[in-house]
C-alpha positions, 0 to 999 in steps of 0.5 A, spaced: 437 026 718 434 024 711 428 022 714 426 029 716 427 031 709 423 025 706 418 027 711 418 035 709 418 033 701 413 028 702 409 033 706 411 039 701 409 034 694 403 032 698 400 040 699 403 041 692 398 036 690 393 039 694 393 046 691 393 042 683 387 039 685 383 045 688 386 049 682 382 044 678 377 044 681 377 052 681 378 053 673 380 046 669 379 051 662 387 052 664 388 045 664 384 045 656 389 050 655 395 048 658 395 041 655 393 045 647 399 049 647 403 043 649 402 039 642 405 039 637 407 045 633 404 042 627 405 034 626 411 033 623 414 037 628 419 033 634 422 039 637 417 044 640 410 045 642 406 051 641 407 053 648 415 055 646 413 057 639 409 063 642 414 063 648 420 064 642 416 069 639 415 073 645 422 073 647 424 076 640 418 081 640 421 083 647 428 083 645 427 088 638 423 092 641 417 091 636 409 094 636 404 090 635 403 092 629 410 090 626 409 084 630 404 082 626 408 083 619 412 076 618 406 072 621 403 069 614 394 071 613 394 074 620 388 078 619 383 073 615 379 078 611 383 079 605 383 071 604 376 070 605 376 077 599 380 073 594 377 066 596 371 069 593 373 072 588 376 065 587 370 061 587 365 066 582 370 062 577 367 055 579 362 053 573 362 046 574 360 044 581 363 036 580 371 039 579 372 046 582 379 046 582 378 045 574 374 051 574 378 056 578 384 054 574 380 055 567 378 063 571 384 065 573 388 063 566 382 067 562 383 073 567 391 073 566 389 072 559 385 079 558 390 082 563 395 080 558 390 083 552 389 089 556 396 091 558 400 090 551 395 089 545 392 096 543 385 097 541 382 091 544 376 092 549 376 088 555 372 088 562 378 093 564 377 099 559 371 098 557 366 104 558 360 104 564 354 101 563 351 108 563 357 111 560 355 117 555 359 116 547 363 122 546 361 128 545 361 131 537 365 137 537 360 142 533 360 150 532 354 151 536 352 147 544 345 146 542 347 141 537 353 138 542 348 134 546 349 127 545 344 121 547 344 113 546 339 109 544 338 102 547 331 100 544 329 101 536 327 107 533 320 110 532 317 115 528 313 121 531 310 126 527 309 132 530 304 138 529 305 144 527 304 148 534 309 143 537 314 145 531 313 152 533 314 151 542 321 147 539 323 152 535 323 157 539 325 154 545 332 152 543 332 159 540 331 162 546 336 157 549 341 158 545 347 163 548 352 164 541 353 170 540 352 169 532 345 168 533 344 174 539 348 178 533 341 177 529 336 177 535 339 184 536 338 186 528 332 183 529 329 187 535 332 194 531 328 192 525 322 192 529 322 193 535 314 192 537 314 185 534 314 178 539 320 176 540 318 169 541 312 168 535 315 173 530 323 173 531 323 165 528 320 165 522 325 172 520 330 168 523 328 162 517 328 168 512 335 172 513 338 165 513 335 162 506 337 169 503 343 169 506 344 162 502 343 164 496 349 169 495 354 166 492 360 167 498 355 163 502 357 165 509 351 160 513 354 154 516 350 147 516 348 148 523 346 155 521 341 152 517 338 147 522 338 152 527 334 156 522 329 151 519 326 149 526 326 141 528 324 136 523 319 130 525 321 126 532 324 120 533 322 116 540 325 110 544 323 106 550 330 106 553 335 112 552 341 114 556 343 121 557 348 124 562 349 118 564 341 116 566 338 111 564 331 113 562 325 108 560 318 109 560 312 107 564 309 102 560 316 098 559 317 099 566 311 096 568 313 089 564 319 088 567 320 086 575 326 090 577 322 098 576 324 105 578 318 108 580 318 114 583 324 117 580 322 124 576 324 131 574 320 137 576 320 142 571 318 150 573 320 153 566 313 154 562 317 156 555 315 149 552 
């Protein structure tokens, strides 16, 4: 009786042995795969493998009723994207190549630093609150829009003396341009005193006039923007870089000097005022 049952084990382990080895020679990834997950944990671990470490968290997830997603909570840097991110930011605080931990301890003090400055000092500008690189300054509150334009300059100043006709086409045009209501009161008492007169050659120096009388009366009703508007432009001032709107404008002939150029950026004007 024991005989029969050795013969049948044998003959069972033997086709066993068989299978295992056509399955070898079918697909011997599995046995790589097999033979991974069947390693430690990590070294110091005794009591699982890799292998029952996924099979305890499977069970779990099977037994909660968990998602993907909520699966993939608790696993500590499931998604490597995020850490690559901050591994970047990181290393931009190395300086010296010979000691990166030193570096990346100096960088990140000095930022929580200018965290600290930027949260509880007020007044202090840091790479936080500080404006854009194109930002405009504040706009001046004035009585009339044509004075509220503001620029800032990035080059040194340059005088340049304008002609008389050139005065005269400013002049006019922000006259013309100017929607306040004050001014459009004298365009209309204007053209009631003379009503065949041009309006764009002889309106500004009638302007100039009513203005300078209207000065020289004791209860003086003229305001400084007042005068200016009505004494016209003085000479110009020019700069090689100007910020304006937030557009960064340089002429050619310092574009042409430098390696990083915008050539092909310009505005078409249609108006024929100027």
């Amino acid at each position: 009786m024991f005989d029969v049952i050795d013969d049948v084990m044998a003959e069972q382990n033997t086709n066993q042995e068989n299978i295992d080895e056509e399955g070898r020679g079918i697909d011997p990834k599995f046995d790589d795969l097999f033979k991974e997950l069947n390693t430690k944990l990590y070294p110091e671990c005794s009591n699982m493998s890799a292998l029952n470490f996924l099979a305890r968290l499977l069970h779990i997830k099977v037994i909660n009723r968990w998602t993907n997603s909520s699966f993939g909570g608790p696993i500590h840097m499931r998604w490597m994207y995020p850490f690559e991110r901050y591994m970047k930011k990181l290393k931009n605080y190395v300086r010296n190549k010979a000691k990166p931990e030193g570096s990346i301890a100096e960088g990140y003090v000095a930022d929580e630093a200018l965290t600290f400055c930027y949260m509880y000092l007020e007044g202090m500008q840091t790479k936080f609150n500080r404006v854009d690189r194109n930002e405009d300054p504040g706009l001046p509150k004035r009585q009339f829009n044509v004075f509220s334009s503001q620029y800032r300059p990035m080059s040194t100043k340059k005088l340049a003396e304008l002609c008389k006709d050139a005065k005269k086409s400013l002049h006019w045009f922000v006259l013309n341009n100017c929607d306040e209501d004050e001014l459009k009161g004298y365009i209309s008492e204007f053209k009631s005193e003379s009503p065949e007169s041009d309006l764009k050659t002889e309106f500004p120096p009638w302007f100039k006039r009513k203005i300078y009388c209207l000065e020289r009366e004791p209860p003086s009703e003229c305001t400084n923007e007042l005068m200016a508007l009505a004494h016209g432009p003085l000479d110009g001032t020019s700069y090689t870089v100007c910020i304006v709107n937030g557009v960064r404008f340089v002429v050619l002939s310092r574009d042409l000097q430098r390696t990083t150029q915008n050539r092909g950026i310009l505005t078409l004007e249609v108006d024929d005022i100027f």
